[in-house]
C-alpha positions in Angstrom: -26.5 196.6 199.6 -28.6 199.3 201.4 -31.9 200.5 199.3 -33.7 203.4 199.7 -37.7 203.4 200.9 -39.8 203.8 197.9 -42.0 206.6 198.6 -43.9 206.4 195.4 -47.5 206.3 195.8 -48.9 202.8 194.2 -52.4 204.0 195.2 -54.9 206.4 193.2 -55.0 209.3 195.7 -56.7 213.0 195.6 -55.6 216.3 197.2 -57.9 218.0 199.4 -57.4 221.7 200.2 -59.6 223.7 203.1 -59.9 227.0 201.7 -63.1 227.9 204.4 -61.6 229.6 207.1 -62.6 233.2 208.1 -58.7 234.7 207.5 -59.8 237.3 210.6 -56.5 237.7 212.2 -55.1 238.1 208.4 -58.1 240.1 207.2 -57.7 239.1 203.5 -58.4 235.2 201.8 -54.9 233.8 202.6 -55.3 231.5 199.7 -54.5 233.9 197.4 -51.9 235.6 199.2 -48.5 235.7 197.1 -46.0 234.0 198.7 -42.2 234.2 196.1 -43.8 234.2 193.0 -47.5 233.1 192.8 -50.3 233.0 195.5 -49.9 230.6 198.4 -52.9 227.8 196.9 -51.2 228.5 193.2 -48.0 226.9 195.2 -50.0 224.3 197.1 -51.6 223.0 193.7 -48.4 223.2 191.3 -46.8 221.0 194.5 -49.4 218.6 194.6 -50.8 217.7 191.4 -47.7 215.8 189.7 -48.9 212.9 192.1 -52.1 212.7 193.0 -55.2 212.3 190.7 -57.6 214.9 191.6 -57.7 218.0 193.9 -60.3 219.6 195.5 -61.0 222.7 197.4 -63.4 223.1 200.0 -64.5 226.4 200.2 -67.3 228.5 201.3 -66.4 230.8 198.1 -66.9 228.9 195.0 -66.6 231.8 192.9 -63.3 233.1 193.9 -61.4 229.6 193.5 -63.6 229.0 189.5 -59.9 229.6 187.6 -58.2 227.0 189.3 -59.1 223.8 187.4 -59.7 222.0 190.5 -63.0 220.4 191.7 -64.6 223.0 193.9 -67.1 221.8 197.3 -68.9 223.4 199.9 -69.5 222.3 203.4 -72.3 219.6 203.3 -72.8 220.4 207.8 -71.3 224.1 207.6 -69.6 226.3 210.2 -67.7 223.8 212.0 -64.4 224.8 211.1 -61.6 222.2 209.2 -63.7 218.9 210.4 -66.8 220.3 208.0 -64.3 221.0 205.1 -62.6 217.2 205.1 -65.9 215.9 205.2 -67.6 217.2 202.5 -63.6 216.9 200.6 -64.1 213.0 201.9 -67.6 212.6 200.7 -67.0 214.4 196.9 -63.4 212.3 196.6 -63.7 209.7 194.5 -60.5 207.8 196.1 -60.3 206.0 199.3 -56.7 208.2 200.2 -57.1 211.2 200.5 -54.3 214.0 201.5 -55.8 216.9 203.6 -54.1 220.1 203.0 -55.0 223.7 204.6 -54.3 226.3 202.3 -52.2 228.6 204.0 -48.9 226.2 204.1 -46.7 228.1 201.5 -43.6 225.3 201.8 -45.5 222.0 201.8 -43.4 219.3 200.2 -44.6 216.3 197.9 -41.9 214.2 199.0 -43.6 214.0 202.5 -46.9 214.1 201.1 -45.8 210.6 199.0 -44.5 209.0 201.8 -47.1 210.0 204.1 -49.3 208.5 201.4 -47.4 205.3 201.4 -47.6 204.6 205.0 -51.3 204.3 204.9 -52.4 201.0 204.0 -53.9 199.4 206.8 -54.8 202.3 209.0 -57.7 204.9 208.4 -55.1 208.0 208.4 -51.3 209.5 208.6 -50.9 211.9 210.9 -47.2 213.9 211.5 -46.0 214.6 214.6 -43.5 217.2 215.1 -42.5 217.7 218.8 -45.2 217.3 221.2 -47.7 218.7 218.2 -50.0 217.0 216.0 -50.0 218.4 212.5 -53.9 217.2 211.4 -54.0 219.6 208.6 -50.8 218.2 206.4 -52.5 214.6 206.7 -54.0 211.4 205.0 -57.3 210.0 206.3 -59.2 207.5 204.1 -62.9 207.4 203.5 -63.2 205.0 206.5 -62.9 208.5 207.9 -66.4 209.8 207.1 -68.9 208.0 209.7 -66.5 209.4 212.8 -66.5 213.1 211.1 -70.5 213.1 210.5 -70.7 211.8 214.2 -68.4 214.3 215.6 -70.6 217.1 213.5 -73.6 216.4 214.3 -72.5 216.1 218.3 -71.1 219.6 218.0 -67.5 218.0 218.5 -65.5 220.6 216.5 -61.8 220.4 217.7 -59.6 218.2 215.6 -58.1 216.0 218.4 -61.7 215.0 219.0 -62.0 213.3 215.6 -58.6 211.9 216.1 -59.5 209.6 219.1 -62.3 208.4 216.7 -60.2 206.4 214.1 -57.2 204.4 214.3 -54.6 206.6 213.2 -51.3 206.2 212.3 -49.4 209.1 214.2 -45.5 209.4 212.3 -42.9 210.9 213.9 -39.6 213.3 212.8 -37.7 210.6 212.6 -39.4 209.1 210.3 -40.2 212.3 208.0 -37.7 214.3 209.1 -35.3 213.0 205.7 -38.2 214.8 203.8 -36.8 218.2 204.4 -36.8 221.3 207.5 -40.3 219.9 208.6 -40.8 223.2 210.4 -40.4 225.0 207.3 -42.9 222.4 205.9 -45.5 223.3 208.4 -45.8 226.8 208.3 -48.7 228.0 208.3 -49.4 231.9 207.4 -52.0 233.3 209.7 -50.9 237.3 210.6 -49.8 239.9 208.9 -46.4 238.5 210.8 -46.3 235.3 209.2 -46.6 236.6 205.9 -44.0 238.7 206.3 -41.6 236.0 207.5 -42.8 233.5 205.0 -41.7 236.1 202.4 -38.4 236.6 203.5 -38.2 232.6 203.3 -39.4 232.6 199.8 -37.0 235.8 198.6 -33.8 233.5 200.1 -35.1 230.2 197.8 -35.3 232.1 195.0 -32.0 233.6 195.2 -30.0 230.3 196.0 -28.4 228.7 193.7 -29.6 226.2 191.7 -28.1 222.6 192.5 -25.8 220.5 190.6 -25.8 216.5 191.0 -22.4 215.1 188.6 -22.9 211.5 187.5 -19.4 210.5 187.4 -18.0 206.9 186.6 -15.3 205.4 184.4 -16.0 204.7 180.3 -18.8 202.2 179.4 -19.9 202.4 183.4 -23.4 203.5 182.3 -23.6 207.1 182.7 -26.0 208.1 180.0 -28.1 204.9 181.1 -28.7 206.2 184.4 -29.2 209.3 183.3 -32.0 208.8 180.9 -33.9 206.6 184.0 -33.1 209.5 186.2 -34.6 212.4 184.2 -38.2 211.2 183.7 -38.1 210.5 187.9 -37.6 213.6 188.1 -40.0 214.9 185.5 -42.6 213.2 187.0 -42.3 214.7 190.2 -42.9 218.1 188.5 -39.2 219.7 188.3 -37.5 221.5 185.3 -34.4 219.6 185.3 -31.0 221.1 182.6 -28.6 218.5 182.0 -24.8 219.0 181.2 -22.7 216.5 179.4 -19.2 217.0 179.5 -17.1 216.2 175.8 -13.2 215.9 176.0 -13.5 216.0 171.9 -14.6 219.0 169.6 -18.0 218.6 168.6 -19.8 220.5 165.8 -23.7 220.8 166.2 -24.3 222.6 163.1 -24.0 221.6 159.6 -22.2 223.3 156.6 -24.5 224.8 154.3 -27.2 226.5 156.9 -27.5 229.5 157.8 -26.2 229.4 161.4 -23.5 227.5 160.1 -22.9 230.7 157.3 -23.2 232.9 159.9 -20.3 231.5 162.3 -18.3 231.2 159.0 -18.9 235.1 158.7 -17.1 235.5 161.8 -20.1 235.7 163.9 -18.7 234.9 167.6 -22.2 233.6 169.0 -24.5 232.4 167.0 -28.5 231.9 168.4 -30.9 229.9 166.8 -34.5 230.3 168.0 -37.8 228.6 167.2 -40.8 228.7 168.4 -40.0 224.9 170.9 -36.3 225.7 171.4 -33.5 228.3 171.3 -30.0 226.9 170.5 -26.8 229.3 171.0 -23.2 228.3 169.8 -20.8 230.5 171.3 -16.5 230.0 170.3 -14.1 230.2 172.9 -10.3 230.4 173.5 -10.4 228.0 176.0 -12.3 225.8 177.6 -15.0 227.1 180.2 -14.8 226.3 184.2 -18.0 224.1 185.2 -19.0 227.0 187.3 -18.6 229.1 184.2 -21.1 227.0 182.2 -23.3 226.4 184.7 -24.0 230.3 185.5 -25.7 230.5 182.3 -28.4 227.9 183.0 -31.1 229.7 184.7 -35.0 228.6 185.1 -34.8 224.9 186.2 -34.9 223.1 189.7 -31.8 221.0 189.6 -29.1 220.6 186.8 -27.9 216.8 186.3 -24.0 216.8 184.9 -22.7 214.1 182.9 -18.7 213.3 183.5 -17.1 216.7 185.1 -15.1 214.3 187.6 -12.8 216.6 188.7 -15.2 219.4 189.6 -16.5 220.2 192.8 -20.1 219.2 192.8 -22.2 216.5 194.9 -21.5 213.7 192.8 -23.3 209.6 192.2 -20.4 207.3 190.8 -21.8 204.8 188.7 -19.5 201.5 188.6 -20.3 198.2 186.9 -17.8 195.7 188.4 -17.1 194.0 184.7 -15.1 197.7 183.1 -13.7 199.3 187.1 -11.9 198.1 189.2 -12.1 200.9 192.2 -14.3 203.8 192.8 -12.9 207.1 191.1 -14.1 209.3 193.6 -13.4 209.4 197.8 -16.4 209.1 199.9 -16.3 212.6 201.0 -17.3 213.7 197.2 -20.3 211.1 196.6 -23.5 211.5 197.6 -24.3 208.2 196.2 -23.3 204.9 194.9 -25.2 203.5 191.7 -23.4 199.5 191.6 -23.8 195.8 190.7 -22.0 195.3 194.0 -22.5 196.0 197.5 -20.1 199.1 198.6 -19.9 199.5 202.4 -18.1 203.4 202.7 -20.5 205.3 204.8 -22.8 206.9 201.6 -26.0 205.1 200.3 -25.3 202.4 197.8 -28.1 201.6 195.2 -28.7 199.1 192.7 -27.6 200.6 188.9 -31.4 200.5 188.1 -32.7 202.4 191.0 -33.7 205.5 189.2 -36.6 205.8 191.6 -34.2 205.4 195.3 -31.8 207.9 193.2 -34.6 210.9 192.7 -36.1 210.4 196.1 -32.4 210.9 197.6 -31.9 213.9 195.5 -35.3 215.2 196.2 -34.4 214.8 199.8 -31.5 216.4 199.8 -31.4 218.5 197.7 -34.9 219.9 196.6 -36.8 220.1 199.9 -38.7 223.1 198.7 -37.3 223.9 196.0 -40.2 222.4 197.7 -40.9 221.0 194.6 
């Protein structure tokens, strides 16, 4: 049965993000640039935090960066460009990992910055390599890390490739980040008016796509709901509003006789909303029975919406079988996405094991919510 890499970070980790650059071609502190809807560091934070356990910014404006609730730094050996900011974001980190971030990368993903995470045991730092081009500033060094930067400081050796051929580095190639997402996309950086203007445009189309919908599909008793309930706080916890939609071939009543909503729709109210301060439920009658598009058009403000049942629709679908209640798979290949079984299934989609919650939301988030980047 094939199994998805876990790119879950095991390790305690911290987020550094170099926020000392000059911005002279942009003439403005790109940090705070807003990029969709909130400033480019705003972005780079939100994306981050779910999983790592501190961030810090090095910046040579404390003040500007005091509403972030992040640890804040200076350069210890200033004016040395990005080497001087991941050594003093080194020597303040209290973890030994350590992802290094600049802060003018709009699209950065956490899925990458996981797995970049999890491929550094045994070496003193990840690098990616897109192309021919080294990509220092989306990278994990350790604090094995700090002796080469001071001696590359106080030798006036500012370029990053210098540093570099100090410490054994793992260097990772696109193929094997390249299931992370449009790596280019990943690694733009925003440093002209230009840039902006294109990153813009890339945020506007994000925002207007739609949002997308993974069905869980599988016969009676296969363990829908299960997987559902393992998949949502995977999900959760890598920071995304997740709606989910559970299909009912039965009339369902989720108000009682006696309250007032319940009076109301008895008055002949058509829709009746109930709102509280934590929730807002709406009952609506119909004549007949909504199309899945139909229902899902009104879901708005979430990353991803999960379906429960809804077979015969035409969404990206996981079956779920458990060999003791099916006997074949519902769905042909060309519908799935993914194959949650207690046996091996060998027709050309990933198969994973009914528990593998964790291989489940790294698939989805790989497919499907690579920025989103979230």
């Amino acid at each position: 049965m094939g199994a998805m890499s876990a790119m879950t970070v095991a390790m305690k980790a911290a987020a550094i993000i170099l926020a000392g650059g000059q911005s002279s071609r942009m003439g403005t502190n790109k940090a705070f640039l807003p990029v969709g809807h909130q400033s480019i560091i705003a972005a780079i934070i939100e994306e981050l935090r779910p999983i790592v356990d501190e961030i810090i910014v090095v910046t040579n404006d404390p003040a500007s960066y005091r509403h972030l609730d992040v640890q804040i730094t200076t350069d210890i050996i200033p004016g040395q460009g990005p080497l001087s900011g991941i050594h003093a974001g080194l020597t303040l980190s209290p973890h030994f990992y350590n992802l290094i971030t600049a802060c003018d990368l709009p699209f950065i993903h956490r899925g990458l910055a996981q797995k970049l995470l999890a491929m550094a045991p045994g070496y003193d730092g990840v690098v990616p390599r897109q192309g021919k081009y080294l990509q220092p500033l989306f990278a994990v060094y350790t604090k094995n890390c700090l002796a080469a930067l001071e001696q590359c400081l106080l030798h006036d050796m500012r370029k990053m490739t210098d540093f570099c051929r100090q410490v054994p580095l793992r260097y990772v190639d696109e193929c094997e980040i390249g299931d992370c997402g449009d790596l280019e996309k990943i690694f733009y950086n925003v440093n002209t008016p230009a840039d902006l203007r294109r990153a813009r445009e890339l945020a506007e189309k994000e925002l207007q796509s739609p949002i997308p919908v993974i069905s869980i599909v599988g016969t009676s008793n296969s363990g829908k709901t299960t997987l559902v309930e393992k998949l949502l706080p995977e999900l959760k916890k890598r920071g995304y509003r997740v709606a989910t939609l559970k299909h009912s071939a039965h009339d369902y009543d989720v108000d009682h006789p006696g309250k007032d909503s319940w009076r109301h729709a008895q008055a002949g109210a058509d829709v009746v909303v109930i709102a509280s301060p934590s929730k807002i439920t709406m009952i609506e009658k119909v004549q007949q029975e909504p199309s899945l598009d139909e229902i899902l058009s009104r879901i708005q403000n979430v990353d991803i919406i999960i379906t429960e049942g809804f077979k015969r629709g035409n969404k990206p679908k996981i079956e779920v079988f458990r060999s003791c209640v099916c006997q074949e798979l519902l769905c042909p290949a060309d519908e799935l996405i993914a194959i949650a079984s207690d046996i091996p299934w060998d027709i050309g989609v990933p198969c994973l094991s009914l528990d593998d919650a964790v291989g489940l939301a790294e698939l989805i988030e790989a497919r499907f919510l690579a920025k989103k980047s979230r």
